[in-house]
Each structure stands twice: as C-alpha cells, then as structure tokens.
C-alpha positions in Angstrom: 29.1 1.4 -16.4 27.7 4.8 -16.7 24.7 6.2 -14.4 21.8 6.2 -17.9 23.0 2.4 -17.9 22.6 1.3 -15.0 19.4 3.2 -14.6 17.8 1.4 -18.1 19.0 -1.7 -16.7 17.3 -1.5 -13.3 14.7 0.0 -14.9 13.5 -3.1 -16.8 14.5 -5.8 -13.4 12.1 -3.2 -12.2 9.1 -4.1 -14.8 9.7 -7.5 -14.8 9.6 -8.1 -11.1 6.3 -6.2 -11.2 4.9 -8.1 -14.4 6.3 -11.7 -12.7 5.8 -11.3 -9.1 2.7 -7.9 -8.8 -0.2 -10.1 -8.4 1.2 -12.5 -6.1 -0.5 -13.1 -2.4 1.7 -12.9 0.7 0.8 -17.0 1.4 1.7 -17.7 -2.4 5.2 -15.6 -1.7 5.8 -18.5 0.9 6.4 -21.3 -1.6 9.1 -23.2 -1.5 10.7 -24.4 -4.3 11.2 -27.9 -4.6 14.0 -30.0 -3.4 15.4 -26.9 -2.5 15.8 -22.9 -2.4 14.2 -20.2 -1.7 10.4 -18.6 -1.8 9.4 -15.3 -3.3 9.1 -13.9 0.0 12.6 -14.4 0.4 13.8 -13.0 -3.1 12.2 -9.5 -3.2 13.1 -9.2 0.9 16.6 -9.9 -0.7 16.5 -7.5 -3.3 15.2 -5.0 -0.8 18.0 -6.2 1.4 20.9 -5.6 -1.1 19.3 -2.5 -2.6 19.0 -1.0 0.8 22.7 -1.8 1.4 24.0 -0.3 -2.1 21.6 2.9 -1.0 23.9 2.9 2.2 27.2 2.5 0.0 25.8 5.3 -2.3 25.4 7.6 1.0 21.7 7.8 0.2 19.2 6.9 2.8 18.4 2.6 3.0 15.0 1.4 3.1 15.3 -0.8 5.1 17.9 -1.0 7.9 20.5 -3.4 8.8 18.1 -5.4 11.5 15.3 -5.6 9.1 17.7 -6.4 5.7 19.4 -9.8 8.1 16.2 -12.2 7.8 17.0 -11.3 3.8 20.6 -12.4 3.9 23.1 -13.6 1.2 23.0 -17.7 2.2 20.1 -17.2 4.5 18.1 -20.2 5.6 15.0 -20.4 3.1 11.8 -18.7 4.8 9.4 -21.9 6.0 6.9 -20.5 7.9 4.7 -16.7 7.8 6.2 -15.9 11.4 9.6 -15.5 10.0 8.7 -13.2 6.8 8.1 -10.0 6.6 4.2 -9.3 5.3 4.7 -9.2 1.5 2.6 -6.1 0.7 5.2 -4.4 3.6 8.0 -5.7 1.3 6.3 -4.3 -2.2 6.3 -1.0 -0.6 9.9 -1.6 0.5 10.6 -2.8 -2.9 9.4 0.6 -5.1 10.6 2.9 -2.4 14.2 1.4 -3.3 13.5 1.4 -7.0 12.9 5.8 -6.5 15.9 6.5 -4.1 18.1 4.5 -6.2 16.9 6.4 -9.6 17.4 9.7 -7.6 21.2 8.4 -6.0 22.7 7.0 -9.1 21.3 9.9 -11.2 23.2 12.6 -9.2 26.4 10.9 -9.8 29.4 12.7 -11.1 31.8 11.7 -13.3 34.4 12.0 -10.4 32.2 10.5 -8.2 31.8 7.2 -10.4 35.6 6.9 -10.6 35.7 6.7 -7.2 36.8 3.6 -4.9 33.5 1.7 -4.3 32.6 1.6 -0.3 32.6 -2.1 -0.9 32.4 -5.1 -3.1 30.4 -7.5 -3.7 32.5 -9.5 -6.2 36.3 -8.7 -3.9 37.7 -6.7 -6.2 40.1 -4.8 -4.5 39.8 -2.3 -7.2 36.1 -1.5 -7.3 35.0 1.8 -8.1 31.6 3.1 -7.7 31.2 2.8 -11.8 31.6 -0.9 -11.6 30.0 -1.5 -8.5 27.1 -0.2 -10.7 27.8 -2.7 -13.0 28.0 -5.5 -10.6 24.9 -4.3 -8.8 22.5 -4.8 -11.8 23.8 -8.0 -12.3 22.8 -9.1 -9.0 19.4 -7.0 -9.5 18.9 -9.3 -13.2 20.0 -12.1 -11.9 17.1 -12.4 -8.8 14.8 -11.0 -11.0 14.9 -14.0 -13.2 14.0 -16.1 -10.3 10.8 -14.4 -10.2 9.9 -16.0 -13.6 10.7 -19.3 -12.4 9.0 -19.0 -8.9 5.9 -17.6 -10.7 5.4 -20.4 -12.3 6.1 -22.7 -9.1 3.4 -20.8 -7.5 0.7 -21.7 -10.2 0.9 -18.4 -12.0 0.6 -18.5 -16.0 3.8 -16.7 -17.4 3.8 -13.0 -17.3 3.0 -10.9 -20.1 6.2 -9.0 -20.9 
C-alpha cells in the first residue's frame, strides 16, 4: 500500500468515527453491548491503543504509552464500570492527536523506507514490510470504526449523517 493510500483511508475511519461516535457522553461510551462485547469507551481507547503502538513501530512518538494503551488491549476484558476507563473526552483528545502524528509519520515515508521489514506484525507474517503493515493497519482502523455505527445505535443515537 502506498503512503497517499493509507492516508485517504485513515482519513475517512477518521470522519466517520467523528460523525458516529463525536457527540457521545463519557456515561453513554460505557454501554455495553448486549449479550456480549465491548463499550465505546473501550473501542476508541483501542484505537488509541493500536495507533499509539504503530506510532512506536513507525519511530514516531506514541500518544499514549504502553501503561496507559494495556486497559485498551487486544482480548481485554470489556470495560463495566467508569473507575476502569479512561475519561472519554481524555481519550478524544488522545484520539485526534494520533490521527495528526500518524498523517505527519506515514507522509515522510520513503520509498525505501516502505520496502522495509515491518518492526512487527499484526497478521504474523514473517515477511511484513512497513508498506503492508500500512495495509494491515487500516484494516484494523476500518474495521473498529464500523463498530462505532453499531454501538451508536446501542447507545440510543439516530444514525450518523455521513
């Protein structure tokens, strides 16, 4: 995947987290889905979580750090109660300072840079460069944002105007 790509593509999870998620209160990010999964609280921490990680893999500066991104886990136990997530307007802010470091990261990319071995991978391909990483990494990004739709609605919200 090339960096103008990747950076559409993000660019539009981006918008539609905002247009799903913006007007959202921080007791309304604590629903929980029914029978099971998790609350909006824990989705955006996530995203903030992984994008913070892929900053760190980028060699850019993270957001957050590795304490704060663990409550935000892959397979974390769903949030239940307000002591164990972070404020929501605290994660917002987390949120859009992610969305500008990683526009300024991937956009200094070089060619060479982006043939690269990735410094990890999400997907366990032993082959991963920092092109495909790119790749995976706004699939994770789409897929979470489309949960935002769906836990919009749980939370009583009309669907967004996109």
């Amino acid at each position: 995947m090339n960096p103008e790509t990747f950076l559409l593509q993000i660019g539009i999870s981006h918008q539609v987290v905002k247009a799903n998620v913006g007007e959202v209160t921080h007791e309304e990010s604590l629903k929980q889905p029914e029978p099971a999964g998790n609350c909006l609280n824990w989705v955006l921490g996530h995203l903030v979580a992984t994008r913070s990680e892929f900053l760190r893999g980028l060699g850019a500066e993270p957001v957050w750090d590795e304490v704060d991104c663990r409550r935000y886990e892959r397979r974390g136990a769903p949030i239940k109660s307000a002591r164990e997530a972070k404020p929501w307007d605290e994660i917002w802010k987390a949120y859009e300072l992610t969305q500008q470091r990683i526009r300024q990261a991937v956009s200094e990319l070089t060619p060479q840079q982006m043939a690269q071995k990735a410094p990890f991978s999400p997907s366990n391909n032993p082959k991963e460069t920092v092109g495909s990483l790119l790749a995976v990494f706004a699939f994770h990004d789409a897929y979470h944002t489309g949960q935002t739709g769906v836990l919009r609605r749980i939370v009583g919200k009309a669907p967004a105007d996109l």
